[in-house]
N, C-alpha and C positions, 0 to 999 in steps of 0.2 A: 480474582473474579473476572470474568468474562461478562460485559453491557453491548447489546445494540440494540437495533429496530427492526421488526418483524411484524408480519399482517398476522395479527391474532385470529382464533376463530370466530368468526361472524365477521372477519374483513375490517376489523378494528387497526389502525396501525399501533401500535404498542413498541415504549422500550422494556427492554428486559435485562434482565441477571439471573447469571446461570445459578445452577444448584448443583450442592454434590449427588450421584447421582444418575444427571444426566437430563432432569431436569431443568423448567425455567420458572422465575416469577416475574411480574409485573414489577417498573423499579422508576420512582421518582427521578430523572436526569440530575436534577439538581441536589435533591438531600441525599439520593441512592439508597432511598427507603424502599423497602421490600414490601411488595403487596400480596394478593393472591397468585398463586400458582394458574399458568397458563399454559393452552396447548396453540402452537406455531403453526400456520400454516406456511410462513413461506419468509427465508430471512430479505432482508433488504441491506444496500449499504447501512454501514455502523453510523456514518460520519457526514454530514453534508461541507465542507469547508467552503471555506470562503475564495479559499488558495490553496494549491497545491504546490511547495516548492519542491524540487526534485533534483538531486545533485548526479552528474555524469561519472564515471569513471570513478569509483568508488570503492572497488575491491583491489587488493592487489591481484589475485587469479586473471580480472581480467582485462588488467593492463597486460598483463604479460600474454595474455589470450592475443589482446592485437595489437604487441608488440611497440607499448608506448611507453614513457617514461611515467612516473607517479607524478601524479599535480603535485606541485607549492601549497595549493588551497584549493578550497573545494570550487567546483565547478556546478554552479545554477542554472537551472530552467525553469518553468513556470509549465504546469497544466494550468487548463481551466476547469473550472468546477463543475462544466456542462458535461467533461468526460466521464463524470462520475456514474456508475452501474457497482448493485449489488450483486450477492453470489448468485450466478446460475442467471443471468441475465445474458442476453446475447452482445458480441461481442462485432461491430456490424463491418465487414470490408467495404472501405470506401472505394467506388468507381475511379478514383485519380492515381492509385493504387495497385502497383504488381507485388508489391511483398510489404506482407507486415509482422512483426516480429514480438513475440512475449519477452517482458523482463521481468523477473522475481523480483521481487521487493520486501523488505522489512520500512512497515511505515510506521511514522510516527505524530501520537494526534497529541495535537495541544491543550491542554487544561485551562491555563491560564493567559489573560492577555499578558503581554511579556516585549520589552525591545532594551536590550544591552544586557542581556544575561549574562554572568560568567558561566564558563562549563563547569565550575565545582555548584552553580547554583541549577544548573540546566533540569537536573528530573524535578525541582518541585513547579518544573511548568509545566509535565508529560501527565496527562492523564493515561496514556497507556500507549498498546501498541498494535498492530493488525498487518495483513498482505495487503498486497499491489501490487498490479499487473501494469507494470510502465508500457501499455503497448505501444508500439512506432511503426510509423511507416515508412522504414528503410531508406527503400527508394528515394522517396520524399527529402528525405532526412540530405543524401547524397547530394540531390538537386539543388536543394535552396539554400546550401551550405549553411543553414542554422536551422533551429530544431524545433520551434516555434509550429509550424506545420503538422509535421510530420506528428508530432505528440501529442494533437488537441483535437481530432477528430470526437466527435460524439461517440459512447462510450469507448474508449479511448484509456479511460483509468478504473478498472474492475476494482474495488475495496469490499473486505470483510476476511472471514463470516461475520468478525465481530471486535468487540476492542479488550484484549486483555489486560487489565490493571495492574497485576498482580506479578508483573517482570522484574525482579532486582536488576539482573544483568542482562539487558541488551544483546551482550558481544561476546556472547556463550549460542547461538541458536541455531540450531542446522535449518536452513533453506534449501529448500526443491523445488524445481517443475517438473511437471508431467506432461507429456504432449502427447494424449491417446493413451496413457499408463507408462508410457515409456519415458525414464528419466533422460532430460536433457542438462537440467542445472543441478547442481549437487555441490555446495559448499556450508559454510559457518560464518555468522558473522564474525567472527576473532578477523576477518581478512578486511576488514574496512579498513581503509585507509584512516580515512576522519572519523572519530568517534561519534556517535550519537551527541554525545554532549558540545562536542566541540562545534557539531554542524548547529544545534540548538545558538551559539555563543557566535557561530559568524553570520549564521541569517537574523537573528535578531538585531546585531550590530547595525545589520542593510533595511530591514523593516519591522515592523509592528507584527507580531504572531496573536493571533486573536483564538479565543475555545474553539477545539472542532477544525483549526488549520492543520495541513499536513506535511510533514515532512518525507519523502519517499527517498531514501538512503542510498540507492542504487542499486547495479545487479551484478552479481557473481559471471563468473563465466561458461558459456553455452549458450548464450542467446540465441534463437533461428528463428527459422518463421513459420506461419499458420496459414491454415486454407479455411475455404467455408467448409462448416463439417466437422470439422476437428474440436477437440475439448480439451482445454489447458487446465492445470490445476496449481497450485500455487500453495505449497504446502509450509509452515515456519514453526519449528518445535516451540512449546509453552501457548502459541495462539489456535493453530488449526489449519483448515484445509480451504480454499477458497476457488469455486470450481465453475469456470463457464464453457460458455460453447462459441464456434465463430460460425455466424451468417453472412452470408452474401449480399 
């Protein structure tokens, strides 16, 4: 099943589940009780988190892309939640800014409050899974020798269309981007380094994961950058297509 948030018609904000079809219905967050059938005018983020934790260097592809050794252990950052933008929301270039760069992402939303998971216990705390557009501000990134900056800009972390529930395996998923239709990333999550579960078992270990937190996995290799104008798309088999634009 596919759940998020969408402005219904008459400007209602409404969660939803999808329908086979192609359809939606109206869906209790909590019991995921099925209501009436509705028509969408416009999706929004799936997910407001609290947190976004986000690991670096995470594919093998693309360590070998810039030519580093694979971590020991995963590698954490922190968005803030004020980057959060749903699909088709604008993507804004900040003035401090000469290049900013899309990352594909497989994210991951938390169901359950949870801290010292094992990773044989990790999916009964995933309520599902959705894209994420790690954007960064290169440059930035370059300057302040940490990443804090460069990654927290306001909308800063695209999420959606939506949160698919219904993943057995994670590390089966072909991931893409699009940068104007034209692919730039193109891998499978089989390339994580750290499993899904495993990153679930080493960030709980360091904090508390609370419902609605997110885990953003990292990015394949091809990362570049955007201009104002440009329309990235963020494609991940089993979820969907998650498509914005960049303004100025």
């Amino acid at each position: 099943m596919k759940m998020g948030k969408a402005i219904g018609k008459g400007g209602k904000v409404v969660t939803f589940a999808s329908l086979e079809g192609g359809g939606f219905r109206a869906c209790d967050p909590d019991t995921c009780t099925m209501g009436e059938e509705i028509e969408i005018e416009r999706f929004l983020a799936p997910v407001q988190p609290s947190k976004i934790i986000a690991v670096g260097l995470n594919y093998r592809d693309h360590a070998r892309e810039m030519g580093l050794e694979l971590p020991g252990e995963p590698i954490l950052f922190m968005k803030p939640a004020t980057a959060v933008i749903g699909p088709f929301e604008e993507i804004r270039y900040p003035s401090q800014s000469s290049r900013v760069d899309y990352e594909a992402e497989l994210a991951v939303v938390i169901g359950t409050t949870c801290r010292n998971v094992r990773a044989s216990r990790a999916k009964d705390c995933i309520l599902g899974y959705t894209c994420l557009n790690d954007v960064t501000a290169r440059d930035l990134q370059a300057k302040d020798g940490q990443w804090t900056r460069a990654k927290s800009f306001d909308t800063f972390a695209p999420i959606g269309p939506w949160i698919a529930t219904d993943i057995e395996d994670p590390h089966a998923l072909s991931i893409t981007a699009r940068l104007n239709g034209e692919v730039k990333q193109s891998s499978n999550t089989s390339n994580l380094i750290f499993s899904v579960f495993e990153l679930v078992e080493f960030i709980s270990s360091v904090m508390t994961l609370k419902p609605g937190d997110v885990i953003a996995t990292g990015t394949p290799s091809g990362v570049g950058p955007m201009l104002p104008g440009d329309e990235i798309a963020i494609e991940i088999e089993g979820i969907g297509v998650l498509n914005n634009r960049v303004s100025s």
